[in-house]
N, C-alpha and C positions, 0 to 999 in steps of 0.2 A: 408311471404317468406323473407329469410337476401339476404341481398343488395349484389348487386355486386361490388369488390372493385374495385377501379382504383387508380394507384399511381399518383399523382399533384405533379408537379415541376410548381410554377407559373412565374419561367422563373425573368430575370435583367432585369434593368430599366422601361420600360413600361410595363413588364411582368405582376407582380401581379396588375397592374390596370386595364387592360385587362382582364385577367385570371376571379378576383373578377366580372367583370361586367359578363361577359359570364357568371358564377356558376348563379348570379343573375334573367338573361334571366331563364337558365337550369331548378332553382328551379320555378320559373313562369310559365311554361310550363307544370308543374308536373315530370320533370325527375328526380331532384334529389332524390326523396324516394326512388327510387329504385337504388340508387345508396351511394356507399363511398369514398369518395375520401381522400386517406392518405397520409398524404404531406411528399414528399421525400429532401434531402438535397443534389442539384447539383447546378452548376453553378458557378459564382463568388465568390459566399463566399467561395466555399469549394475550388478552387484555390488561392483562399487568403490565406486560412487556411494552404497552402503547400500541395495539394494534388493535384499532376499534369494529375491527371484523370480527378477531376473535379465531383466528385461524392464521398458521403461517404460509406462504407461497408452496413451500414445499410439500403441506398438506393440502393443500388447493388441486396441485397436480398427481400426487398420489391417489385421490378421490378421481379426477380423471382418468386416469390410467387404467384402475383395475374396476371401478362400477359397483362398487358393493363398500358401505360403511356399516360398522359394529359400533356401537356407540355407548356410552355410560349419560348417566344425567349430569347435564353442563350448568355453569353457574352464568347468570350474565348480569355485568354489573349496573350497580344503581348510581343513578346520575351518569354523565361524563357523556352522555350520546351513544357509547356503546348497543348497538343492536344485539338482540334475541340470537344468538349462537344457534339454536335448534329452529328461529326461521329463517337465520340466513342459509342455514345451509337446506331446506329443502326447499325455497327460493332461486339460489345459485343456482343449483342441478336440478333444477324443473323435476322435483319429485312431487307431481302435482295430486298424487293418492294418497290422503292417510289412507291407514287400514288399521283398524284395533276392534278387538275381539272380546267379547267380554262372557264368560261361564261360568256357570254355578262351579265351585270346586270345593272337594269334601274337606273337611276341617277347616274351613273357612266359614264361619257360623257371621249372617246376616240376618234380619229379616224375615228375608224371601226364603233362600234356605230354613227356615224353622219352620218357615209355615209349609214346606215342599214345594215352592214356588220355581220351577226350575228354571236358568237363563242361558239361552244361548241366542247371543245374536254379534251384528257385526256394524260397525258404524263406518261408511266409507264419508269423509269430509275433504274438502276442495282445497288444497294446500299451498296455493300462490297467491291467490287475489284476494279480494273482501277488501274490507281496512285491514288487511296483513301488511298488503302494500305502506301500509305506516306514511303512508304521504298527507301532512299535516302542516300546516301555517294558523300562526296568527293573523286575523283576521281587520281584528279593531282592539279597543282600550276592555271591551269585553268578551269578544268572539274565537274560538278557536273553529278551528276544521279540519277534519278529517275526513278523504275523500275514500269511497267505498267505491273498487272498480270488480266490475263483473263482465267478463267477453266470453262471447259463444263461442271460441275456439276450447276456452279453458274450461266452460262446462262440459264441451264435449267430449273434451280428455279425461276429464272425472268418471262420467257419466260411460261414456263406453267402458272404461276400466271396469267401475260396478256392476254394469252389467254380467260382464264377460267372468268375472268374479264370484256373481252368485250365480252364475250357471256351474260355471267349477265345481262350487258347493255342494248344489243341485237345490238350491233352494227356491220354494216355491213363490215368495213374493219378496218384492222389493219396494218400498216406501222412499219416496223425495216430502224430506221435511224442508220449509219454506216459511218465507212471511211475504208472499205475493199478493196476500189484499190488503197490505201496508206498501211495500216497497213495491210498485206496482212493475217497473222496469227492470230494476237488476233484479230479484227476485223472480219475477216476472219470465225476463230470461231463461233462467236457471230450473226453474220449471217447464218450458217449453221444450228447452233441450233435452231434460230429462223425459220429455212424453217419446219427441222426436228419435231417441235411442232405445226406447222402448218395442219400439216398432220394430226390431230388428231379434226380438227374445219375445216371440208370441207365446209359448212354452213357459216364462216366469210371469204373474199376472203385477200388475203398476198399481201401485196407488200412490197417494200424496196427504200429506197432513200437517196442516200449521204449526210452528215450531213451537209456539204456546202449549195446545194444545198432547202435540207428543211431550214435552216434560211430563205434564198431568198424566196421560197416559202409561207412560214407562214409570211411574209412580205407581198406578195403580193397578196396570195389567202387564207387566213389561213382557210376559210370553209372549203376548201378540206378535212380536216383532223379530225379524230374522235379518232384517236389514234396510237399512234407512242411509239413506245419500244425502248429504248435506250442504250447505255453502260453509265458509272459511270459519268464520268467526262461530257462530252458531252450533258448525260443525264441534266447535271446540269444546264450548260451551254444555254440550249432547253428550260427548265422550264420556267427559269429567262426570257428568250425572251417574252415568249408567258404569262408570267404574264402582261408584258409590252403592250402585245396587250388587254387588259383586265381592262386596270388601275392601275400596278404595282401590288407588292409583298404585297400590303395590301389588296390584295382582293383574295389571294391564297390563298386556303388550301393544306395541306399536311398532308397524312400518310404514316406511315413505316409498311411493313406487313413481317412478320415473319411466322413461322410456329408456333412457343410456345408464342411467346412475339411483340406485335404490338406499334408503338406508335405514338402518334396524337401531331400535332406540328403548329404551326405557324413559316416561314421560313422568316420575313423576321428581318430585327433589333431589336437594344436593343432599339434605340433610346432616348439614356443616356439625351439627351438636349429637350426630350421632359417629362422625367419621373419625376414623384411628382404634375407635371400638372395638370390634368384629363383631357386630351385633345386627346388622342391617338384614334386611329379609331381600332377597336375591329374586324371589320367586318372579316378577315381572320383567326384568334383564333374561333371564332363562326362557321363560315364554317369547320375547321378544328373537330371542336367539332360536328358537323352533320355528318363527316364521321365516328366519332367515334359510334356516336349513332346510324348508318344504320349496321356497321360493328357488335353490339351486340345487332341488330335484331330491336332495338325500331324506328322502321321504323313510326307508326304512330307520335311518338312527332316529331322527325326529318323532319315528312314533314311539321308539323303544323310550326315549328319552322321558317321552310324557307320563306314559304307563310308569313307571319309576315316580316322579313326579307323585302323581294323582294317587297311586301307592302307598308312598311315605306319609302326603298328606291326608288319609283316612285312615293313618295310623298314628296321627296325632304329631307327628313331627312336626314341630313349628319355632317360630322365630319370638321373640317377645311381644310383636305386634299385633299379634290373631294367634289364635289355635286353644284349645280346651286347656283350660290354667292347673289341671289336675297333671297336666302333662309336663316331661321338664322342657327348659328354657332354653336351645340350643344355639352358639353361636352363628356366624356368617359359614363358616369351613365345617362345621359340624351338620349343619344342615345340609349343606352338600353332601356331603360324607352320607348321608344318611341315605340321600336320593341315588348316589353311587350305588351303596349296598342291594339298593331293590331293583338294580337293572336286570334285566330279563323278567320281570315280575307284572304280573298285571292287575289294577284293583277289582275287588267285589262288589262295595258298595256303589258303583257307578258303573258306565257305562266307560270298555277299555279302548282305545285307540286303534284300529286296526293295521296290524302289520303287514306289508307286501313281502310276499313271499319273492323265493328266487336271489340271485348272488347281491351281494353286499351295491347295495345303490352309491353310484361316483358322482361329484357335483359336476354339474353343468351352469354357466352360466355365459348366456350367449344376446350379444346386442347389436343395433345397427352399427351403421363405420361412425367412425366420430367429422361431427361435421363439420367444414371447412370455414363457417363463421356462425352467429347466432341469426336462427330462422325464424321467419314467421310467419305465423301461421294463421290460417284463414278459413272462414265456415260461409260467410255471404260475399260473394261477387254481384260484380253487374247490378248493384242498387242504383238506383236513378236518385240523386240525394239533391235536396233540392232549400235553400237557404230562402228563411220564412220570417225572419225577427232577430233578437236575440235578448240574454238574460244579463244585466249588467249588477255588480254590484257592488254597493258604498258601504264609507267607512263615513258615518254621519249622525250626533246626534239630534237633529233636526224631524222636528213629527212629521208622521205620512203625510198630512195635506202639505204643509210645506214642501217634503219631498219632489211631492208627484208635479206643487203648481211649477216650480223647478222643472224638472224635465220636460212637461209639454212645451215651457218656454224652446228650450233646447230642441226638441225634435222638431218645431213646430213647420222648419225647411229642407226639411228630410224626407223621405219616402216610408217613414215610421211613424205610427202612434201608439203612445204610451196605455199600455195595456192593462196591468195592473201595478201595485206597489204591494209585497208582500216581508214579513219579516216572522224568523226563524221558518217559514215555512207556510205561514199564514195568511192570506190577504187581510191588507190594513187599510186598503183605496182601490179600485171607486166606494165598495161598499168592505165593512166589517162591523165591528164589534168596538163599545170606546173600554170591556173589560180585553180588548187583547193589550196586554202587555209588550212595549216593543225596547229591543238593543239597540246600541249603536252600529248596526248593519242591517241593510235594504236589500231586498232583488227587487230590482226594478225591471220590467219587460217591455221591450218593443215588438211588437208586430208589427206588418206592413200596410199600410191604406189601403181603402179601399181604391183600387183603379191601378192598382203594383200585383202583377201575378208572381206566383212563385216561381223560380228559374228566369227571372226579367233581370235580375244580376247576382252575383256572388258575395263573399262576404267582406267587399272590401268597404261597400255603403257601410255595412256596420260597424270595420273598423276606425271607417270617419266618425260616426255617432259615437263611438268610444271616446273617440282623440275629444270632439267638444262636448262631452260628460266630465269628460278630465280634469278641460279648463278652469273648471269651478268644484269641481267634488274630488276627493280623494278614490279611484277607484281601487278595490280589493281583486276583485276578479273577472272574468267576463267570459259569457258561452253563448255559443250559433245556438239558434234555434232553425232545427230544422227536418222536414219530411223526408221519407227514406221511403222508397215506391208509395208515396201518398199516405204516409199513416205516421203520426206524428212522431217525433224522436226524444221528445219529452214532453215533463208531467205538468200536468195544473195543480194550481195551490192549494193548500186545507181552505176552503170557503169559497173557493172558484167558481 
């Protein structure tokens, strides 16, 4: 049978010395025969090279072609505009699932471990939208912005994933961590959809719990949890914790799941002051490589691979950065080596992996056709949308009263009246506060008079009231205000 390909980026600084041990384990095991791995050109060099992607064309299309990345830790540069290498690419190929996995592992001494606190759970995080988007402008002489976008087609893709995920498992609940009594809409959202796909896994029970709050929690009882679904950023944020309860980000795995194009990563540094060494601890490149290999079915080497794994490390085999110091200190290849030796072995002091009987398991890996341009995708039709105001905003340092007697001049022959005046997020007019502190930037709001219903026109009245806002004010930005089958499409201010 011909191998299945995977594209290899062995990832900067400790990357390919990692990378190379792992292949090493892989082909030990028997997986690499059935496997090709074609090395792709990202990272460092290719931002050296002046390519602020950070990836060549010809790695662009090898990532299309075969659907499966093997990746090492990337470096992305400082200054110069260069983007996040490991968001671009699981933005590029709508790899809209993390999935990282976090377990108590023996000779891995934390905490929770000493106290027999055991951890197994999984954090699935939304991996295109939030501020990932990175969509950010100066605003004024003090203001930046960064917009946070959340669509219900993109929870949905999460969200069923997760599902569908801890069913696989067989696990019994599933948590949506959120901040929906802050961010009441995109938040908001992102919980609704998550109730909404719930309904479809009566079998797995739902809950939800504010993102504050689960930090505190996974600090203090982290068994509770078997799996928690998150938005982007936050999601991030959750990971990184709960690696920390586990032994840090070298014992993380990470995948990115798509529908066309998946990719398997190790998340944590480059660790530039440790590369040329051999001294790097591999162990989350390896786990990241077992998701790959359960994901394209070779369920039997993956299990052997861990039992080896979990083996060595309750037999103290360890790298310099964790393990019982009575123990020796072995390098990048020597700890492999070691995990080698215990293949066919399975550990005592834990619970072992179970192996699927029957002939040696072949990868599979199988996806839609590749599609003939970029789609899009949708969760509500047929809303009735209906233009009601809108939200203008200045670049001004002039005080609210000023402001506001400003604009009703301005509206005062239009089909708008000036609703409130609010800055960072707070009303500063009609009514506030003289300890609110304000910037040089306003949302100012129109709504429509009384005697104007909603759907009496569209929003080109408001792109008049923009044009003579203009005349006299520096505009930053400008948004519809509008109902979507009768229920508003945005939020009122702090003090509203």
């Amino acid at each position: 049978m011909s191998k299945l390909k995977i594209a290899l980026a062995k990832g900067d600084g400790i990357g390919p010395e990692i990378m190379d041990a792992t292949l090493e384990l892989f082909a030990a095991a028997g997986v690499s025969k059935h496997l090709e791995y074609i090395p792709v050109e990202m990272g460092k060099s290719v931002f050296d090279a002046g390519n602020s992607r950070g990836m060549t064309e010809a790695a662009v299309k090898t990532v299309e072609d075969v659907g499966l990345v093997f990746k090492g830790p990337m470096e992305t540069p400082k200054g110069g505009g260069g983007k996040s290498i490991n968001v671009t690419l699981r933005k590029m190929f709508n790899a809209f699932a993390n999935v990282r996995t976090f377990k108590t592992l023996p000779g891995v001494h934390t905490v929770y471990s000493r106290a027999g606190v055991p951890i197994d759970m999984t954090i699935v995080r939304e991996n295109i939208e939030d501020t990932y988007g990175g969509v950010e402008h100066r605003l004024s002489n003090d203001m930046i912005q960064c917009k946070r976008l959340i669509s219900a087609p993109g929870c949905d893709e999460v969200h069923r994933f997760a599902w569908q995920h801890a069913r696989k498992l067989g696990l019994k609940k599933v948590f949506c961590g959120h901040k929906a009594n802050i961010m009441k809409m995109t938040d908001g959202l992102f919980l609704d959809r998550f109730k909404a796909a719930a309904r479809d896994f009566p079998e797995i029970e739902s809950a939800d719990v504010i993102v504050d709050a689960l930090c505190m929690n996974l600090v203090i009882r982290p068994q509770q949890y078997q799996m928690v679904v998150l938005p982007n950023l936050q999601g991030d944020i959750v990971s990184d914790l709960c690696a920390g309860l586990v032994g840090g980000l070298g014992f993380a795995p990470s995948a990115n799941i798509g529908k066309h194009i998946c990719l398997f990563e190790a998340v944590h540094g480059t660790a530039p002051d440790l590369a040329g060494k051999g001294i790097a601890n591999p162990t989350a490149l390896i786990l990241s490589g077992l998701m790959m290999l359960r994901h394209i079915g070779m369920l039997q080497q993956a299990a052997v691979i861990e039992n080896a794994l979990l083996t060595a490390l309750e037999q103290g085999v360890r790298t310099g950065d964790f393990g019982d110091t009575s123990k020796p200190v072995l390098g990048t290849r020597q700890y492999v080596q070691a995990i080698v030796e215990r293949l066919g072995s399975k550990p005592s002091s834990v619970a072992s992996v179970a192996v699927p009987e029957g002939p040696e398991t072949l990868p599979v890996f199988s996806r839609p056709p590749r599609p003939l341009s970029q789609q899009v995708i949708r969760t509500f039709s047929n809303v009735v949308r209906h233009v009601v105001g809108c939200d203008i905003y200045l670049d001004t340092p002039l005080s609210p009263v000023s402001v506001a007697e400003e604009m009703q001049r301005i509206c005062e022959d239009t089909p708008f009246r000036l609703l409130l005046v609010s800055n960072r997020g707070t009303q500063v007019w009609p009514t506030g506060s003289v300890y609110t502190e304000c910037v040089d930037y306003y949302r100012v709001r129109f709504e429509l008079k009384d005697g104007h219903r909603p759907g009496d026109f569209g929003q080109a009245r408001c792109v008049a009231l923009l044009d003579k806002v203009a005349e006299k004010f520096q505009v930053c930005s400008y948004e519809l205000l509008r109902v979507f089958d009768g229920v508003k499409g945005y939020s009122l201010a702090q003090g509203q």
